[in-house]
C-alpha positions as a LaTeX table, in Angstrom:
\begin{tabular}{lrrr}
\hline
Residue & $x$ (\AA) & $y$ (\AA) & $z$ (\AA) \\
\hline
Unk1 & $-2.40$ & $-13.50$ & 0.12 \\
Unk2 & $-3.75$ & $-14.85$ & 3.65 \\
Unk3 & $-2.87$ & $-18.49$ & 3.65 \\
Unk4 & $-5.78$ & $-20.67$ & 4.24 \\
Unk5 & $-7.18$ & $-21.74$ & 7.59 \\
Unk6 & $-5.24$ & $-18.93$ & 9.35 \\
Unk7 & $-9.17$ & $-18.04$ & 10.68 \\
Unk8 & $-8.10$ & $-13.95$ & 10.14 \\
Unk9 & $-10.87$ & $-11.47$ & 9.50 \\
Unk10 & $-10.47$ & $-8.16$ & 7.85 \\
Unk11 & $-12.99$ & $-6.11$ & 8.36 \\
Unk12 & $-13.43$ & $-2.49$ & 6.41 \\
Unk13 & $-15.39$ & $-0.02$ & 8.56 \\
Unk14 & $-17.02$ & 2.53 & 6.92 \\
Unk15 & $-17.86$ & 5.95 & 8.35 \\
Unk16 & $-21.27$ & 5.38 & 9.31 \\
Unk17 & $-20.63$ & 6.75 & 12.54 \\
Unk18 & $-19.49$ & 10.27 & 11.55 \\
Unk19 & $-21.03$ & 13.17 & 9.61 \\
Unk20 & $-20.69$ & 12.28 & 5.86 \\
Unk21 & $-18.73$ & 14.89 & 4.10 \\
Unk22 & $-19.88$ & 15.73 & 0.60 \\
Unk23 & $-17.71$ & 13.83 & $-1.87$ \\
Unk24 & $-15.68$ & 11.83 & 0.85 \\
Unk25 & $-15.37$ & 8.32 & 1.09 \\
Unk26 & $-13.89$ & 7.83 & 5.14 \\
Unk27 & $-13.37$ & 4.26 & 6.73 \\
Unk28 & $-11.01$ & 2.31 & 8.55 \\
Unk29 & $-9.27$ & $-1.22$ & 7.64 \\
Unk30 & $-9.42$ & $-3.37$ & 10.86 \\
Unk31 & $-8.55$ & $-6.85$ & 11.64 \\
Unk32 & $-10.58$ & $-8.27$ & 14.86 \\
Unk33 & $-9.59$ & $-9.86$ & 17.64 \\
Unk34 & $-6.03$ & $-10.03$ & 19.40 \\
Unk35 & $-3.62$ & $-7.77$ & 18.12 \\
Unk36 & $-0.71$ & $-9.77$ & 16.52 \\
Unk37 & 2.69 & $-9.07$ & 17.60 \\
Unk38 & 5.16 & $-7.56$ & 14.89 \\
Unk39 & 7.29 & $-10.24$ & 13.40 \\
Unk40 & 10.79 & $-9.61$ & 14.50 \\
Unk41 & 13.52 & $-10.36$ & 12.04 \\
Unk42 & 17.47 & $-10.18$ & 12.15 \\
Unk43 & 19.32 & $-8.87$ & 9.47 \\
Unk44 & 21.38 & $-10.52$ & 7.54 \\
Unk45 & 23.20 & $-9.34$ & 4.20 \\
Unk46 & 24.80 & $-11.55$ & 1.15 \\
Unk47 & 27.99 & $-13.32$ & 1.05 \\
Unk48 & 30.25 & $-10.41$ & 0.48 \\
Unk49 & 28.06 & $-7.36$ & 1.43 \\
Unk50 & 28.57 & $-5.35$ & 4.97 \\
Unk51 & 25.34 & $-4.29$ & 7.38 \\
Unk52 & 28.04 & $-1.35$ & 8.25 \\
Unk53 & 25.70 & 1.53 & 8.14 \\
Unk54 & 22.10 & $-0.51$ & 8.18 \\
Unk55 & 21.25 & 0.49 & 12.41 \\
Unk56 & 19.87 & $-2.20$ & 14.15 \\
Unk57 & 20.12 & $-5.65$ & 13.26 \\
Unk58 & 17.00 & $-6.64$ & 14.89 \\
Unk59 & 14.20 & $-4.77$ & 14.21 \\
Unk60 & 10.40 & $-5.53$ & 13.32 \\
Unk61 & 9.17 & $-6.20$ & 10.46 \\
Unk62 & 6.56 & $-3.98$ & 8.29 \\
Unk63 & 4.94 & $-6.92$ & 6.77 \\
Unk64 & 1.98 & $-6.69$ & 8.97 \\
Unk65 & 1.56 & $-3.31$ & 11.20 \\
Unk66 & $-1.54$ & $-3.50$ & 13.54 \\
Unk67 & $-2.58$ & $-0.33$ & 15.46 \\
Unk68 & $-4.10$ & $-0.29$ & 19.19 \\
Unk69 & $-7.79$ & $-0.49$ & 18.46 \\
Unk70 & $-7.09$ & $-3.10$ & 15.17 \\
Unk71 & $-6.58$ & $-0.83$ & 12.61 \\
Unk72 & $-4.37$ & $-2.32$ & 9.73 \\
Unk73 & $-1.42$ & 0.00 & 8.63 \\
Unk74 & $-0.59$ & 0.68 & 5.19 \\
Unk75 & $-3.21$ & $-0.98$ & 3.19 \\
Unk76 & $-4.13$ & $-0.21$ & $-0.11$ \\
Unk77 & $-7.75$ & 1.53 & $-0.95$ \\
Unk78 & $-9.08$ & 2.45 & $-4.06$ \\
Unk79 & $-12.44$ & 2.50 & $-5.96$ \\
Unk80 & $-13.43$ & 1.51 & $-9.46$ \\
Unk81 & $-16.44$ & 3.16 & $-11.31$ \\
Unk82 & $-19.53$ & 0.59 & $-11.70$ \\
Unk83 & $-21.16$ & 2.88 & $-14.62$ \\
Unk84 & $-20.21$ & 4.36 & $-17.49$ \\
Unk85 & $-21.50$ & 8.14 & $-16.56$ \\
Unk86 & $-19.32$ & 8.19 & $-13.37$ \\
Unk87 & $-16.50$ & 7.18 & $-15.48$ \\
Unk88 & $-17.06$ & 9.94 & $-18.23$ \\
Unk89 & $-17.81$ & 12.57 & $-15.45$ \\
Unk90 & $-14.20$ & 11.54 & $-13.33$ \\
Unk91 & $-11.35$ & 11.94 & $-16.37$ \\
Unk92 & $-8.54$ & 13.88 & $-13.95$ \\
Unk93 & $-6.55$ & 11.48 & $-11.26$ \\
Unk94 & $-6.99$ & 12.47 & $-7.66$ \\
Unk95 & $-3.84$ & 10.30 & $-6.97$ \\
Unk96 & $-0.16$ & 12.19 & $-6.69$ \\
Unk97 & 1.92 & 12.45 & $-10.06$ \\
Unk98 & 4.88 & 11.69 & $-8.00$ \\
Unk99 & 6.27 & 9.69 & $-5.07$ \\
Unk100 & 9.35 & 9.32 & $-3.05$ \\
Unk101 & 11.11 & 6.37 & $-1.69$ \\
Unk102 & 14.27 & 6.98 & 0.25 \\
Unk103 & 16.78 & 4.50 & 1.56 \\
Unk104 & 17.57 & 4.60 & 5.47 \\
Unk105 & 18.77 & 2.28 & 7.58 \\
Unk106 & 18.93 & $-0.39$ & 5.18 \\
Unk107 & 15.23 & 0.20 & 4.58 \\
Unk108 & 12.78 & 1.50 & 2.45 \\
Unk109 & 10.40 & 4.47 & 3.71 \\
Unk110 & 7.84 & 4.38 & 2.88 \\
Unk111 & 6.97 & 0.84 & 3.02 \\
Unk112 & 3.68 & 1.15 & 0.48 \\
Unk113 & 3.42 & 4.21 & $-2.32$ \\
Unk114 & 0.56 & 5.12 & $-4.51$ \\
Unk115 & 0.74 & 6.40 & $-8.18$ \\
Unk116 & $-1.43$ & 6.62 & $-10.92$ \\
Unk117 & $-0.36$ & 5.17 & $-14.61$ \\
Unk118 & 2.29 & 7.37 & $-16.06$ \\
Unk119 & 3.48 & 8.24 & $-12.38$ \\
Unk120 & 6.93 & 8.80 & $-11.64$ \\
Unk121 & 8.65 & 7.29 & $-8.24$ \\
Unk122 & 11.93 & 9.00 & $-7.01$ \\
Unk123 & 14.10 & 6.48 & $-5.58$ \\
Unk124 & 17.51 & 8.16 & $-3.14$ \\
Unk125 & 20.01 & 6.57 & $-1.27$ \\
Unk126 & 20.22 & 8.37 & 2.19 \\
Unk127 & 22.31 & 5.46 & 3.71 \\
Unk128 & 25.68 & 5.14 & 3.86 \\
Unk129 & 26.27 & 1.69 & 1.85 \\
Unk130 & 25.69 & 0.72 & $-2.01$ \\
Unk131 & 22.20 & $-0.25$ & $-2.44$ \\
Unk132 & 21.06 & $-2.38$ & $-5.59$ \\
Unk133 & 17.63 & $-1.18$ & $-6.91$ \\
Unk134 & 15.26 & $-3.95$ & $-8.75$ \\
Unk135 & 11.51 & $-3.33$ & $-9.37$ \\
Unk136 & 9.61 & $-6.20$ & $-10.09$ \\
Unk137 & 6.12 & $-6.60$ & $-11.73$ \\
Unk138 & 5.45 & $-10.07$ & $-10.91$ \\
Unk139 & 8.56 & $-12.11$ & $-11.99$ \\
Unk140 & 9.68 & $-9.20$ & $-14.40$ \\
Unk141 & 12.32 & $-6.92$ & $-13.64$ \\
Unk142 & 11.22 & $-4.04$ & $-14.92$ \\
Unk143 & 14.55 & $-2.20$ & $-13.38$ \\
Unk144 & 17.95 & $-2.66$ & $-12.25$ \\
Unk145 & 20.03 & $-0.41$ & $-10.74$ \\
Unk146 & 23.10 & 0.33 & $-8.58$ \\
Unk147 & 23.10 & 3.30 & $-6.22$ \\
Unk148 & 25.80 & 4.70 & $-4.10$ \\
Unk149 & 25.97 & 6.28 & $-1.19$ \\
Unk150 & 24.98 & 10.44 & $-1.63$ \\
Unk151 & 24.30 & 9.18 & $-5.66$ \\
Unk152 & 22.00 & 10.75 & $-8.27$ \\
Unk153 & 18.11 & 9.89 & $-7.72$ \\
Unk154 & 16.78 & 7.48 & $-9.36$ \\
Unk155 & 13.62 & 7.76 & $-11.31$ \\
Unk156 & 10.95 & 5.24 & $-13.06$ \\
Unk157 & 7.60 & 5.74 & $-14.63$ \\
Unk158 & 5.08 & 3.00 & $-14.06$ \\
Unk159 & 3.01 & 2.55 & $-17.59$ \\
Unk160 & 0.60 & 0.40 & $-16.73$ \\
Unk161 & $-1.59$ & $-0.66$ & $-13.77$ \\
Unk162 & $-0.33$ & $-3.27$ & $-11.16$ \\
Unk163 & 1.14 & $-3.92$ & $-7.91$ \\
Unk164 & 4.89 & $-3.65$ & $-8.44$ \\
Unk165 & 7.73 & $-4.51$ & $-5.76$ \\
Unk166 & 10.79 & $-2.84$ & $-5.08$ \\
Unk167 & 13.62 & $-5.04$ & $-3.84$ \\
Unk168 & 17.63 & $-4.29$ & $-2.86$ \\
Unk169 & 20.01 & $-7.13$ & $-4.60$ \\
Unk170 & 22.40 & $-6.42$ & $-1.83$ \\
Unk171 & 20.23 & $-6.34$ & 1.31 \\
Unk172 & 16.84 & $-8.96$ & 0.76 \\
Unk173 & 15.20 & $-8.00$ & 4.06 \\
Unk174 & 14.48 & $-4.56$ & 2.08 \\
Unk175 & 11.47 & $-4.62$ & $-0.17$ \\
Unk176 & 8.60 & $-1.67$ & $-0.77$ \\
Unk177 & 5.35 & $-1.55$ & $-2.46$ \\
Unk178 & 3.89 & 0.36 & $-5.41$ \\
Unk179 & 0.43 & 0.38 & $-5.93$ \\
Unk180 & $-0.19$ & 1.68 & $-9.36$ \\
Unk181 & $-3.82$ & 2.58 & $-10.08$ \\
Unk182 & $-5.76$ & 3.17 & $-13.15$ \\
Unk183 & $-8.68$ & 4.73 & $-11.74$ \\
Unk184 & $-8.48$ & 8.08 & $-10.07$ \\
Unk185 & $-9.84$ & 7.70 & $-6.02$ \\
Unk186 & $-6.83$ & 5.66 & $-3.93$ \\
Unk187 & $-5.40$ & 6.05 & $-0.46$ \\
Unk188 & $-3.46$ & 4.01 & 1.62 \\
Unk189 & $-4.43$ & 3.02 & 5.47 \\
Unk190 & $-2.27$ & 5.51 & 8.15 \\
Unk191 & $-1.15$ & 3.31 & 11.07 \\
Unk192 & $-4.55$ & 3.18 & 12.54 \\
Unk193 & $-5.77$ & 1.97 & 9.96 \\
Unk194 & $-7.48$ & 5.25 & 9.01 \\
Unk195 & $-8.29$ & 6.25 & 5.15 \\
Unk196 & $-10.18$ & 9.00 & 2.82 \\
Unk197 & $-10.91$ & 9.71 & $-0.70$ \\
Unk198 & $-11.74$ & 13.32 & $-1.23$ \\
Unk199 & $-13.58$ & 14.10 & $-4.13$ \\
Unk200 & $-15.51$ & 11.30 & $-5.24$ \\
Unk201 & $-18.65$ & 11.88 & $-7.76$ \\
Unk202 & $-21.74$ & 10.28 & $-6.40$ \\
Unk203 & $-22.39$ & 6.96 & $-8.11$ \\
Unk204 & $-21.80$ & 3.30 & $-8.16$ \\
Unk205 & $-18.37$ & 1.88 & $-6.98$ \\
Unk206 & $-16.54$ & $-1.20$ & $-6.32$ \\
Unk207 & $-14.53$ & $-0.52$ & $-3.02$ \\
Unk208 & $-11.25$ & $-2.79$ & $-2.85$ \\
Unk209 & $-8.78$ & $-2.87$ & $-0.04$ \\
Unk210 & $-5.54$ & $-4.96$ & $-0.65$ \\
Unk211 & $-2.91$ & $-5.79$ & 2.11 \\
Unk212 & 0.19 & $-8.24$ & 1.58 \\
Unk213 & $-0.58$ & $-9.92$ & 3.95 \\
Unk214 & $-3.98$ & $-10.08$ & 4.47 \\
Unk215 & $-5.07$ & $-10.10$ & 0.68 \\
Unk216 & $-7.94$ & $-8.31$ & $-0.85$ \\
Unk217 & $-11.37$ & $-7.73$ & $-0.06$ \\
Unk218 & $-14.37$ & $-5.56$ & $-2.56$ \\
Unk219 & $-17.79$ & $-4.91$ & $-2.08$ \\
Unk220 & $-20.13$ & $-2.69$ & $-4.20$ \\
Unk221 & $-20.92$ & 0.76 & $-2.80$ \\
Unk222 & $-23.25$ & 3.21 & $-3.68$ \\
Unk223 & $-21.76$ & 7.29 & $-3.08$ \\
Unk224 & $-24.95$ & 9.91 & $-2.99$ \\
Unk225 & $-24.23$ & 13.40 & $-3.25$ \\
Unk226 & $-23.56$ & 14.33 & 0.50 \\
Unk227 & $-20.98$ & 12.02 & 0.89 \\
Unk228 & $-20.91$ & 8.34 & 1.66 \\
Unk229 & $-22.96$ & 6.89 & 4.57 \\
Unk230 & $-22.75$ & 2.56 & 4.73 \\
Unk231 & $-23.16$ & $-0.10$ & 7.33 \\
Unk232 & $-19.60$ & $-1.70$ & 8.31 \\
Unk233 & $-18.43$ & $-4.63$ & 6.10 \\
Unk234 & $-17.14$ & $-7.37$ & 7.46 \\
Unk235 & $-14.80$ & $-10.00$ & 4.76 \\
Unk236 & $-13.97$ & $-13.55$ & 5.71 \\
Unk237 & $-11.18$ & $-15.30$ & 3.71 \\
Unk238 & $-11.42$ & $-18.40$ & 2.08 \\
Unk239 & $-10.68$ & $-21.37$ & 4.65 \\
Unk240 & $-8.60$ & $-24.54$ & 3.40 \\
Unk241 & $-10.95$ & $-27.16$ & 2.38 \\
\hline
\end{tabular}
């Protein structure tokens, strides 16, 4: 979540600008203003543990990845039916079965994955240390795992909606994202901030965009049949009173 006062703007551009494709929803997450500099951070493992293997201790972080012209990297897009017909006419999940995440460097790549419920996440160890797997939903570790160097995969189905982390016991700079979504229609922001969702029935919506940094931001959205055509949205967080 944005913490309060910060004065940050996210703003979610729609593609008003371009030819609306029939059953495509196109935009752009951007945040205004001066680009922020990536945070840099040094690594540093637990009592015990080696970085032998992790590359470069200093390196930025992926908290908060802004692109040239403002566009916000790796956020998380997704729309929710508004009526009940949409929602009887879209059954089938336009999101990947499957996703990877793969351990280099003493980090996880990709930073942010997408899944629908039931979706399985392939987790591999591609470094050369041990690596100690936890996904979290919230507080609840929901798995915990050791994985050596040039070990098995590791696999884990998500059954239910939520935004889960994956952490490593051994190395706490290294976290990842999983977005899990119950509705069909998700993408997540390429590093200029650039998104689509391909096949999307024409009715009412509610657009959300989520960032962990930035927090989330929804507005109501109205799809016709040739595609989506809106005015760009801008969202102000909440200020400390």
């Amino acid at each position: 979540m944005i913490s309060k006062g910060r004065g940050l703007f996210l703003v979610l551009i729609l593609a008003a600008p371009v030819p609306a494709w029939a059953g495509e929803v196109r935009g752009s997450v951007v945040l205004p203003g001066s680009r922020p500099e990536p945070e840099q951070i040094t690594l540093r493992a637990k009592p015990g543990a080696s970085l032998e293997g992790c590359g470069p201790l200093e390196r930025k972080s992926q908290r908060l990845r802004v692109g040239a012209e403002g566009g916000v990297a790796e956020a998380v897009i997704w729309l929710e039916s508004a009526d009940s017909e949409t929602v009887a006419q879209t059954s089938a999940s336009g999101l990947p079965a499957e996703g990877v995440l793969d351990q280099r460097t003493c980090a996880f790549v990709p930073h942010t994955v997408i899944l629908p419920v039931g979706g399985r996440l392939t987790i591999r160890n591609s470094d050369s240390v041990l690596h100690n797997v936890r996904i979290f939903q919230g507080a609840a570790m929901q798995m915990h795992e050791w994985q050596k160097a040039g070990a098995r995969d590791l696999t884990w189905e998500f059954p239910e909606a939520g935004r889960y982390i994956v952490r490593c016991g051994v190395h706490p700079w290294m976290y990842a994202w999983v977005a899990v979504l119950a509705h069909p229609h998700g993408a997540i922001s390429d590093e200029e901030g650039r998104f689509r969702l391909p096949g999307v029935r024409p009715g009412r919506y509610r657009l959300k965009v989520w960032h962990e940094t930035l927090g989330t931001v929804e507005r109501p959205i109205v799809v016709p049949a040739n595609g989506l055509a809106l005015e760009p949205v801008l969202m102000q967080p909440e200020k400390e009173a």
